[in-house]
C-alpha positions as CSV (number, residue, x, y, z in Angstrom):
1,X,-67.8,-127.8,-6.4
2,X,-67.0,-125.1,-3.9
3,X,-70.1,-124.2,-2.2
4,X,-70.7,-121.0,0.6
5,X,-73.8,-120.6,2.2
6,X,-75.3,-117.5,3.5
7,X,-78.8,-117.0,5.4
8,X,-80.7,-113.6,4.8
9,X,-80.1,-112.8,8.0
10,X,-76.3,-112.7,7.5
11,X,-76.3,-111.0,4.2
12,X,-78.2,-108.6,6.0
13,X,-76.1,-107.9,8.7
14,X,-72.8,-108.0,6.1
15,X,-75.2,-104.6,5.0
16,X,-76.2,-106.3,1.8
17,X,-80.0,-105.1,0.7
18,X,-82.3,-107.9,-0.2
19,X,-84.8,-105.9,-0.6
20,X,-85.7,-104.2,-4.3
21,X,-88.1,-102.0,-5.6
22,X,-90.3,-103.3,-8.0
23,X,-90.9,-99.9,-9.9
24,X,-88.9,-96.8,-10.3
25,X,-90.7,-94.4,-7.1
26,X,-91.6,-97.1,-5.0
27,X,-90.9,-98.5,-1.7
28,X,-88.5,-101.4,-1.2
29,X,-90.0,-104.5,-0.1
30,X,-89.3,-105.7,3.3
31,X,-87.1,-108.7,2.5
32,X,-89.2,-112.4,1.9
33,X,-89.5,-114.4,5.0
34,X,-89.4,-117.5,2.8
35,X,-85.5,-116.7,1.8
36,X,-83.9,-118.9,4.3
37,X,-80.0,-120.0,2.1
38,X,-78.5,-118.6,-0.6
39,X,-76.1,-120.6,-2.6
40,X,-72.9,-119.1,-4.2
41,X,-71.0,-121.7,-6.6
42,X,-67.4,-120.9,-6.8
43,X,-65.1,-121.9,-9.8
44,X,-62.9,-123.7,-8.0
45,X,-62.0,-127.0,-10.0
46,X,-59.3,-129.3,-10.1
47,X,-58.3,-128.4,-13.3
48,X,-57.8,-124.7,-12.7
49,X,-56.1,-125.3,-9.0
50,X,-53.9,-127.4,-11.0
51,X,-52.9,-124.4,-13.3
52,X,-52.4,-122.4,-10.2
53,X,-50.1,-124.7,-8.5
54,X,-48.2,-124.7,-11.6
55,X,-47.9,-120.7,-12.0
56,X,-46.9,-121.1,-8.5
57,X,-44.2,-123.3,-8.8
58,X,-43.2,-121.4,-11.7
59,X,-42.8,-118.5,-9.5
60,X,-41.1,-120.3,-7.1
61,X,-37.7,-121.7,-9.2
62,X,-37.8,-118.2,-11.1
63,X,-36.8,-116.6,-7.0
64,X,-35.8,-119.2,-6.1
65,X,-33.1,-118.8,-9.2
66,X,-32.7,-114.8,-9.0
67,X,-31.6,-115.7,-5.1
68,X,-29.3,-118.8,-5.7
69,X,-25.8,-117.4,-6.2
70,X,-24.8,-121.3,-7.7
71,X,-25.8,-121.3,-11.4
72,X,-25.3,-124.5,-11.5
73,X,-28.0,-125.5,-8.7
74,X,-30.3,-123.3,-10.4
75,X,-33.8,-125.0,-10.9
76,X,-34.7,-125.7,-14.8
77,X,-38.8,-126.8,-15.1
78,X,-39.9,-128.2,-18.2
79,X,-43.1,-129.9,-19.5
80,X,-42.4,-133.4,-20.7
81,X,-44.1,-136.2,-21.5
82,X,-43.0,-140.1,-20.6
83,X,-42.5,-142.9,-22.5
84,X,-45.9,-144.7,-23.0
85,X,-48.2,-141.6,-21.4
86,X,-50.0,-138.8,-23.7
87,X,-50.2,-136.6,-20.4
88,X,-47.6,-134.0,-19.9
89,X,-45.7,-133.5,-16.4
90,X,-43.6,-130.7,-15.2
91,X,-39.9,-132.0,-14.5
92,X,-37.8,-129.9,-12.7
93,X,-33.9,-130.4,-12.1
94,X,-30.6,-128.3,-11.7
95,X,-29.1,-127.0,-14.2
96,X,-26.0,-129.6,-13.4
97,X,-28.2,-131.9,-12.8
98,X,-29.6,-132.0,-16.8
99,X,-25.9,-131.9,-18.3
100,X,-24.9,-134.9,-15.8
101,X,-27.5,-137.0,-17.1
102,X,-26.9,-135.8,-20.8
103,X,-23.4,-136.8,-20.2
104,X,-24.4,-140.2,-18.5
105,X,-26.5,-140.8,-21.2
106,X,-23.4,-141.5,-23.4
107,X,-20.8,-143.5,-20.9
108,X,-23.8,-146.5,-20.5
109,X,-22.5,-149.8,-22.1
110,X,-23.5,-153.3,-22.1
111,X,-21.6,-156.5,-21.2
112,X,-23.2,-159.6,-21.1
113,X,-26.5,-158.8,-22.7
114,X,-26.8,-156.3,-19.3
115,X,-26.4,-152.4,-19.7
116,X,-24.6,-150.4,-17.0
117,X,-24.0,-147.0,-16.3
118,X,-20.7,-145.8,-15.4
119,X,-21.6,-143.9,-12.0
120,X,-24.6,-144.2,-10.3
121,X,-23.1,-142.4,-7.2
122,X,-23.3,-138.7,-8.6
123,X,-27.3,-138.8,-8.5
124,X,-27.6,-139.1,-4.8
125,X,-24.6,-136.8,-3.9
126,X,-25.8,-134.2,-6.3
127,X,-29.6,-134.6,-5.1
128,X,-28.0,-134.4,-1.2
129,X,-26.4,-130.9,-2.7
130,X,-29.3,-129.5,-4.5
131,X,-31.7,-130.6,-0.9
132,X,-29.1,-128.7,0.6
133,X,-28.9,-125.8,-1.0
134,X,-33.3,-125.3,-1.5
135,X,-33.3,-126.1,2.4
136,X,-30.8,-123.2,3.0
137,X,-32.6,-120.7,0.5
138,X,-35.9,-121.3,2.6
139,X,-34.3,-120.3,5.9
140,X,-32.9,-117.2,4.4
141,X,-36.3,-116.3,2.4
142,X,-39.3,-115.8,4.0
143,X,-41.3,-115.0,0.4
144,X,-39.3,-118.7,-0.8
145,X,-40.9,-120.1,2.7
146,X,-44.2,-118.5,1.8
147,X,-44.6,-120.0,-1.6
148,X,-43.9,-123.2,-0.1
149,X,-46.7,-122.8,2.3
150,X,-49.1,-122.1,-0.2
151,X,-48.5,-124.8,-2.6
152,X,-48.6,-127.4,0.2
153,X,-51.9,-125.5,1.0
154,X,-53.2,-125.7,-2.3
155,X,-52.0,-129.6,-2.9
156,X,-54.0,-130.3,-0.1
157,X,-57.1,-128.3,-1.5
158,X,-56.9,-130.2,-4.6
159,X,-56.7,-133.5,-2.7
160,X,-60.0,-132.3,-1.2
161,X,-61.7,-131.8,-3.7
162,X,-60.9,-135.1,-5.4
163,X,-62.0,-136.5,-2.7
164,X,-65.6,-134.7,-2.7
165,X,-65.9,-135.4,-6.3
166,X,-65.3,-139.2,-5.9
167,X,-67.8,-139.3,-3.1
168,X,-70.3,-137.5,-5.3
């Protein structure tokens, strides 16, 4: 869990009262002596950094996509689930990149007992393209460069804090 830790003395100094009165009219009490830490627990948990690393990735393909003048290198995200796994995983790929593979799908053929696809090449030169283009959209986009900040920030927050849970 997320922990912060705050003497007295700093919530006093932050101008926070400690003190109450224990009946309408009467004086505040001068703050307890005994009050050395106060504990707030945050709600910070895999699960929900998770969720906000995807709405953040969400936001970044749907700029990402308003700023890319190539339709075709636009970013398409879509939850999917593999073959032999129950849990879901976002895949995202280019537009061009979906109706290659659609298309690839079809020209596979077997000879010898051995199946083959008919070009293997396009996937590199296509992912070379599409490295390209993202790379190029972060230098000219400094909200695009931003975003990418943050979700490195917050992938290495939830590393973190899978770490502190395992060592719990």
């Amino acid at each position: 869990m997320f922990m912060h830790a705050l003497t007295a003395a700093g919530l006093l100094t932050l101008g926070v009262g400690v003190a109450a009165a224990d009946e309408p009219g009467e004086e505040p009490t001068a703050p307890a002596t005994d009050i050395e830490e106060i504990t707030v627990v945050g709600d910070e948990t895999v699960p929900r950094l998770r969720g906000k690393l995807r709405r953040l990735d969400q936001a970044f393909f749907s700029l990402y996509n308003e700023l890319n003048s190539n339709d075709e290198l636009d970013m398409i995200c879509k939850r999917e689930t593999r073959i032999g796994s129950q849990i879901p995983r976002t895949v995202c790929q280019s537009r061009r990149h979906r109706e290659l593979q659609s298309e690839r799908a079809q020209d596979v053929f077997e000879e010898d007992g051995a199946y083959f696809s008919v070009s293997q090449s396009w996937r590199s030169k296509h992912y070379k393209e599409v490295r390209d283009n993202v790379t190029r959209m972060l230098a000219e986009s400094v909200e695009l460069t931003k975003m990418m900040e943050d979700r490195a920030a917050l992938r290495r927050r939830i590393e973190t804090l899978k770490q502190e849970q395992a060592n719990e």
